[in-house]
PyMOL commands that place a pseudoatom at each C-alpha (Angstrom):
pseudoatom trace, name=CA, resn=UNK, resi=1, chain=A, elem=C, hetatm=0, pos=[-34.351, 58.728, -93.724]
pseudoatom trace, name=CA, resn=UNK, resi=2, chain=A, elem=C, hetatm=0, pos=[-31.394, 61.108, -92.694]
pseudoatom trace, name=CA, resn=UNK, resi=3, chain=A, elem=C, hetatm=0, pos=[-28.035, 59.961, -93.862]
pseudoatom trace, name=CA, resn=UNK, resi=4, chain=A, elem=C, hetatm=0, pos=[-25.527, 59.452, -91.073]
pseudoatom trace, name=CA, resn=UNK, resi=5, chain=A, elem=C, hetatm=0, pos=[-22.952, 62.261, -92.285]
pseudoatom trace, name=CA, resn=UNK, resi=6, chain=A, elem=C, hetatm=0, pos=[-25.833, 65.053, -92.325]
pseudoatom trace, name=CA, resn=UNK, resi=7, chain=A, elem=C, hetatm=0, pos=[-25.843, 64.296, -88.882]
pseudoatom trace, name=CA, resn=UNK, resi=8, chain=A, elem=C, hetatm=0, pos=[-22.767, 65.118, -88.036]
pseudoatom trace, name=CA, resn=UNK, resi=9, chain=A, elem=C, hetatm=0, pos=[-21.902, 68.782, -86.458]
pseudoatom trace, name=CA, resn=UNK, resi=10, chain=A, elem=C, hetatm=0, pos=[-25.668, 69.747, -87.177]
pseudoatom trace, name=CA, resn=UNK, resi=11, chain=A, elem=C, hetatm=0, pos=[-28.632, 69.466, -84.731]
pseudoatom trace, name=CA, resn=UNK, resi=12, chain=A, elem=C, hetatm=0, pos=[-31.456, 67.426, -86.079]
pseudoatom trace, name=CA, resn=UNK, resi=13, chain=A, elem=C, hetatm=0, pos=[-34.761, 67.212, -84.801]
pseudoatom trace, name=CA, resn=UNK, resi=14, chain=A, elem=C, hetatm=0, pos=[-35.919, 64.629, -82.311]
pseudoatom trace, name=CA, resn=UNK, resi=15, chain=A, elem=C, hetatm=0, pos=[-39.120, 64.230, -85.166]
pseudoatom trace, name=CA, resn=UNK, resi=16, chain=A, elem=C, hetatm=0, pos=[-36.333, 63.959, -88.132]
pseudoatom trace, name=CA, resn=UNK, resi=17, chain=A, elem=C, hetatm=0, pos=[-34.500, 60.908, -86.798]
pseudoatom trace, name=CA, resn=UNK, resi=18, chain=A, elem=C, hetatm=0, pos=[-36.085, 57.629, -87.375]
pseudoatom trace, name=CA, resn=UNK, resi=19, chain=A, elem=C, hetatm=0, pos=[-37.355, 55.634, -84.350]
pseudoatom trace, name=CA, resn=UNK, resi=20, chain=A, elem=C, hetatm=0, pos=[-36.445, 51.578, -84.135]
pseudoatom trace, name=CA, resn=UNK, resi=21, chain=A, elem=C, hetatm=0, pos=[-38.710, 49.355, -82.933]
pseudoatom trace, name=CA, resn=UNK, resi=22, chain=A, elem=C, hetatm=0, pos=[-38.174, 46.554, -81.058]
pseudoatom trace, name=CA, resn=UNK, resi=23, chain=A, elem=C, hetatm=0, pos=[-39.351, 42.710, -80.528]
pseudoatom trace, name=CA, resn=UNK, resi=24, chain=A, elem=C, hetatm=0, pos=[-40.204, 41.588, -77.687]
pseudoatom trace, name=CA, resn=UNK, resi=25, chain=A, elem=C, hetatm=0, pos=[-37.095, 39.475, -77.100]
pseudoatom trace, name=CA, resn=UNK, resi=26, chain=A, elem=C, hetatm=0, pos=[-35.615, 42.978, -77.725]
pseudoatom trace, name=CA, resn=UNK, resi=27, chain=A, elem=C, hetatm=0, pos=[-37.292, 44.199, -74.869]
pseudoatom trace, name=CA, resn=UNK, resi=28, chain=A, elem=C, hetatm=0, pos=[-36.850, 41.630, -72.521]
pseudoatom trace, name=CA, resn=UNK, resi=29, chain=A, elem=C, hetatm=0, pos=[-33.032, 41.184, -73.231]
pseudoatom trace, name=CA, resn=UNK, resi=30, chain=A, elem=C, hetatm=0, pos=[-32.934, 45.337, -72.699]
pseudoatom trace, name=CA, resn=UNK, resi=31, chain=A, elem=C, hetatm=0, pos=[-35.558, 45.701, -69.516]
pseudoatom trace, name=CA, resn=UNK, resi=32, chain=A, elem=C, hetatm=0, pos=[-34.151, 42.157, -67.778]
pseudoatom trace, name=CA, resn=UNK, resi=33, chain=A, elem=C, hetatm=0, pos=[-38.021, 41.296, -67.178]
pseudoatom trace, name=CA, resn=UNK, resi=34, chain=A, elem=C, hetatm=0, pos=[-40.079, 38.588, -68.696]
pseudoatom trace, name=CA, resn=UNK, resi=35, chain=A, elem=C, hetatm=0, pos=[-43.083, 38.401, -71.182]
pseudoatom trace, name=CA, resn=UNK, resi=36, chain=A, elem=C, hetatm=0, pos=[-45.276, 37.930, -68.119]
pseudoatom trace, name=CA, resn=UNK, resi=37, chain=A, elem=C, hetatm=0, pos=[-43.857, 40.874, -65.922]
pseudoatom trace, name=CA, resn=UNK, resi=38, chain=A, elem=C, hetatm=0, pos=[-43.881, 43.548, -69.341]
pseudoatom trace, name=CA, resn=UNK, resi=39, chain=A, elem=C, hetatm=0, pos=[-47.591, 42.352, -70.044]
pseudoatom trace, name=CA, resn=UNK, resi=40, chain=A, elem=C, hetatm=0, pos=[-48.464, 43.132, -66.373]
pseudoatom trace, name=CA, resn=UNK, resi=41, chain=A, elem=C, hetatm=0, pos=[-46.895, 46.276, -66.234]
pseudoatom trace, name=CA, resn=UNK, resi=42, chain=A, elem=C, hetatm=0, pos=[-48.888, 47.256, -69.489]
pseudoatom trace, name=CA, resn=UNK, resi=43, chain=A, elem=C, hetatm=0, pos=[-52.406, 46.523, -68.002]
pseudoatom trace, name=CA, resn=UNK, resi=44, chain=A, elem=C, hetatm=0, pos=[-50.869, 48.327, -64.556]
pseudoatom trace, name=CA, resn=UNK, resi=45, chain=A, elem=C, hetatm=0, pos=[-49.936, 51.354, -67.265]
pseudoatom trace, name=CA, resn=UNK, resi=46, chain=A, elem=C, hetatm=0, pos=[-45.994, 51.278, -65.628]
pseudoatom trace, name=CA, resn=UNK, resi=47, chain=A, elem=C, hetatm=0, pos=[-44.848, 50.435, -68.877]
pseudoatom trace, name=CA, resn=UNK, resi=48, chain=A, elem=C, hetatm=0, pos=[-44.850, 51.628, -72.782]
pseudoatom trace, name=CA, resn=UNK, resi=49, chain=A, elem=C, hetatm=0, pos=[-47.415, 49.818, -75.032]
pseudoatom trace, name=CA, resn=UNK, resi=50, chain=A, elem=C, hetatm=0, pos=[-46.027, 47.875, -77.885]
pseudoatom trace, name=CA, resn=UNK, resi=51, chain=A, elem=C, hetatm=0, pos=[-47.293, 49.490, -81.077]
pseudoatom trace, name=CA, resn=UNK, resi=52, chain=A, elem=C, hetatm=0, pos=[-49.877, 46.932, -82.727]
pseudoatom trace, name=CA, resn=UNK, resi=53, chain=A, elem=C, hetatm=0, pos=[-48.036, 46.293, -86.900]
pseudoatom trace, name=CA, resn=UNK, resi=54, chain=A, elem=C, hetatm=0, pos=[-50.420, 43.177, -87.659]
pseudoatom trace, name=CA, resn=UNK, resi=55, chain=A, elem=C, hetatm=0, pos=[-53.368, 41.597, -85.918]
pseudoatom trace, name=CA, resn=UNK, resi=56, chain=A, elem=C, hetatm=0, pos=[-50.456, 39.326, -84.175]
pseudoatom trace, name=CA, resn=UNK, resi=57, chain=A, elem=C, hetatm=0, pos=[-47.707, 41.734, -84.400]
pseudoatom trace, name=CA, resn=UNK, resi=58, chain=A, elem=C, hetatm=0, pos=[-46.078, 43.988, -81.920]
pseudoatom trace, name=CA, resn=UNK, resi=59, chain=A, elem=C, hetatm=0, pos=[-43.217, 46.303, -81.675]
pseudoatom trace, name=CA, resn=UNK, resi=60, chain=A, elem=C, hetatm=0, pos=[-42.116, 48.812, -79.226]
pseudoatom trace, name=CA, resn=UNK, resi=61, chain=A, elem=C, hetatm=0, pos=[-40.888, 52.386, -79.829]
pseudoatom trace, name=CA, resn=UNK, resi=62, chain=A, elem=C, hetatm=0, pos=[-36.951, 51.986, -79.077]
pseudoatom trace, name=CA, resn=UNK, resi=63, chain=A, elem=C, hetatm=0, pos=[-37.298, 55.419, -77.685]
pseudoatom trace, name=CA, resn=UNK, resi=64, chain=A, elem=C, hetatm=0, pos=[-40.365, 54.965, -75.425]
pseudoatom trace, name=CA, resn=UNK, resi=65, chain=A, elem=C, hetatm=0, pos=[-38.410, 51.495, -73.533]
pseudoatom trace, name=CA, resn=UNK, resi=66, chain=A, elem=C, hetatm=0, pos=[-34.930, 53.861, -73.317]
pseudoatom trace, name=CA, resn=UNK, resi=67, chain=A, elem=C, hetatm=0, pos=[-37.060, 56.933, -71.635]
pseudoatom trace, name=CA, resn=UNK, resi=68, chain=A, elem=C, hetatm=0, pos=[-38.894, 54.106, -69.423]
pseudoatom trace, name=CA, resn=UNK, resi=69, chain=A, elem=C, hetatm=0, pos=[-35.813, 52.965, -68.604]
pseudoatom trace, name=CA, resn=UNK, resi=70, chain=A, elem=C, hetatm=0, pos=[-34.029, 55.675, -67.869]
pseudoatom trace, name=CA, resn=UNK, resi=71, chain=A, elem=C, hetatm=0, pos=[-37.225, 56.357, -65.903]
pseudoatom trace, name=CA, resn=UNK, resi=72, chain=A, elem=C, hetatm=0, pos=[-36.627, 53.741, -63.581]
pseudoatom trace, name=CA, resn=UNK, resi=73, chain=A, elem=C, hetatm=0, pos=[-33.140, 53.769, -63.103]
pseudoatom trace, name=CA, resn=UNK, resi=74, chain=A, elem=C, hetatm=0, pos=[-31.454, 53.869, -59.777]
pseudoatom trace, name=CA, resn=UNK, resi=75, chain=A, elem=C, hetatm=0, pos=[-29.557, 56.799, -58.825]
for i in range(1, 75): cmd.bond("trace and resi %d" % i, "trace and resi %d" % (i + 1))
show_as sticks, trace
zoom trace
């Protein structure tokens, strides 16, 4: 991981800086949509897949649900 005051002043690569992922309360809180709607969306392929950690555990890409919502927003 990059220290914080390497970043400064100096242009780091998208691929350098580490990627957070979320839960799906996360999500939700961020998106304003519920368990049912992101699921839906999934199957429809209108939203990022959550990346599988465990049989039972998921975690989206903080990146991927910014860009989708930037995506979507309203001009």
């Amino acid at each position: 991981m990059i220290e914080q005051d390497h970043l400064e002043g100096a242009s780091v690569p998208t691929s350098l800086v580490t990627d957070r992922l979320l839960r799906l309360h996360e999500v939700k809180q961020r998106v304003g949509l519920s368990k049912t709607t992101i699921y839906a969306l999934i199957a429809e392929k209108r939203f990022p897949k959550p990346r599988k950690i465990k049989p039972a555990m998921a975690r989206w890409s903080e990146r991927d649900i910014d860009a989708w919502i930037s995506s979507t927003a309203v001009d």
